[in-house]
C-alpha positions as a printed Julia matrix, in Angstrom:
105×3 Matrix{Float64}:
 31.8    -4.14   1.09
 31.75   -1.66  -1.3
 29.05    1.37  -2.36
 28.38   -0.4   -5.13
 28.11   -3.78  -3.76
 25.66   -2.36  -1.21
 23.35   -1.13  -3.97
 23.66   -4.24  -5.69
 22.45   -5.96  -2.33
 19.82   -3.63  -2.45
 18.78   -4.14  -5.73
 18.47   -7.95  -5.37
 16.27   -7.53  -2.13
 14.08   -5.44  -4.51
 13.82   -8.09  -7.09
 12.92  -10.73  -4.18
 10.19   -8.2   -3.06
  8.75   -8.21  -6.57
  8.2   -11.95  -7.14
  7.2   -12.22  -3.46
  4.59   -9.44  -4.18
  3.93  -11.66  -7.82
  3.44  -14.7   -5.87
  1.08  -13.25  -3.27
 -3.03  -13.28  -3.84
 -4.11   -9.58  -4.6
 -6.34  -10.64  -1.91
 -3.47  -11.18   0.98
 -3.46   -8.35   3.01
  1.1    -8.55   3.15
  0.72   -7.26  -0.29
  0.22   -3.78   0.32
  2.84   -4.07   3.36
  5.08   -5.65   0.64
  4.71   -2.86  -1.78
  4.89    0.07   0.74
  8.28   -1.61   1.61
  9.43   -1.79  -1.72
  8.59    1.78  -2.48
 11.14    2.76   0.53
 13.98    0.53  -0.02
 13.9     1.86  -3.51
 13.78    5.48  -2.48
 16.32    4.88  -0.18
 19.12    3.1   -2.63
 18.39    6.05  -5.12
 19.74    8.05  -1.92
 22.35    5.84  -1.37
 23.46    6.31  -5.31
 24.06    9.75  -4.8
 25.31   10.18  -1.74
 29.24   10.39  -1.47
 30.79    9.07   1.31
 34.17    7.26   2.39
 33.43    3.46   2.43
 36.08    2.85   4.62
 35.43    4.62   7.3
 34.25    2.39  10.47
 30.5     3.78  10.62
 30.02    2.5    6.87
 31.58   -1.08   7.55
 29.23   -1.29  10.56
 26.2    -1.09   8.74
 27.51   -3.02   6.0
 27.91   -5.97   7.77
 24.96   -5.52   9.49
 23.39   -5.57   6.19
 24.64   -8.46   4.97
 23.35  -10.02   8.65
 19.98   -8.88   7.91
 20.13   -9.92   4.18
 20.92  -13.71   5.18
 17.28  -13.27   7.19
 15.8   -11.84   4.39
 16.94  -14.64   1.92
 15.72  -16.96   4.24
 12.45  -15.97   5.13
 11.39  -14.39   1.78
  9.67  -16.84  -0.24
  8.16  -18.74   2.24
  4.5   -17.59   2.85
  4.26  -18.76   6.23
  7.16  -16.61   7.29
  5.57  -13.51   5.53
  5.67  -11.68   9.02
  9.41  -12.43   9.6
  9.78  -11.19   5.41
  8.44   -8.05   6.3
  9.85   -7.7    9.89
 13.37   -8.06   7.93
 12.5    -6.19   5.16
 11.79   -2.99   8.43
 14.71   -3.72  10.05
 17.06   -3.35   6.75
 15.37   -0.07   5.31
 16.08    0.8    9.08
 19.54    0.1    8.89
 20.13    1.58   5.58
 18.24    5.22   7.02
 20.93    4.88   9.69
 23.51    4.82   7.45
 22.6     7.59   5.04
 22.25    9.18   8.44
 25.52    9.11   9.98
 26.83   10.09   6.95
């Protein structure tokens, strides 16, 4: 996986936030947790566009795989108000992994 390719990922998750957050009553208390989310991941892939950093070394493939990993969850979960917990919980765990990764770098 490339830089690029990463903020690409990033930018889908974003869009799936926003129609999640669209389909959601104002009501639902995931909302804000939704939003507050959102606001993060996007602060953190405007860090990610200007960071420079060697995309083959092993500490970026690491996380980029786990990305992907956690991306899969995302996909699954997201849309599915049931599973709004495990959206969210998903949604944590990659912003997590992507502060790692501007991290370590």
């Amino acid at each position: 996986m490339t830089k690029l390719e990463l903020i690409q990922m990033i930018g889908d998750i974003l869009t799936q936030i926003d129609v999640e957050i669209g389909s959601l009553l104002p009501s639902d208390p995931h909302q804000q947790g939704l939003q507050d989310l959102r606001i993060q991941l996007d602060d953190q892939q405007r860090k990610l566009t200007r960071q420079v950093f060697d995309e083959n070394s092993a500490a970026f493939q690491a996380a980029a795989q786990k990305l992907q990993e956690i991306n899969g969850q995302i996909g699954v979960a997201i849309g599915q108000v049931q599973r709004i917990e495990d959206t969210i919980a998903g949604i944590s765990q990659f912003l997590a992994t992507i502060t790692g990764l501007l991290t370590t770098l």
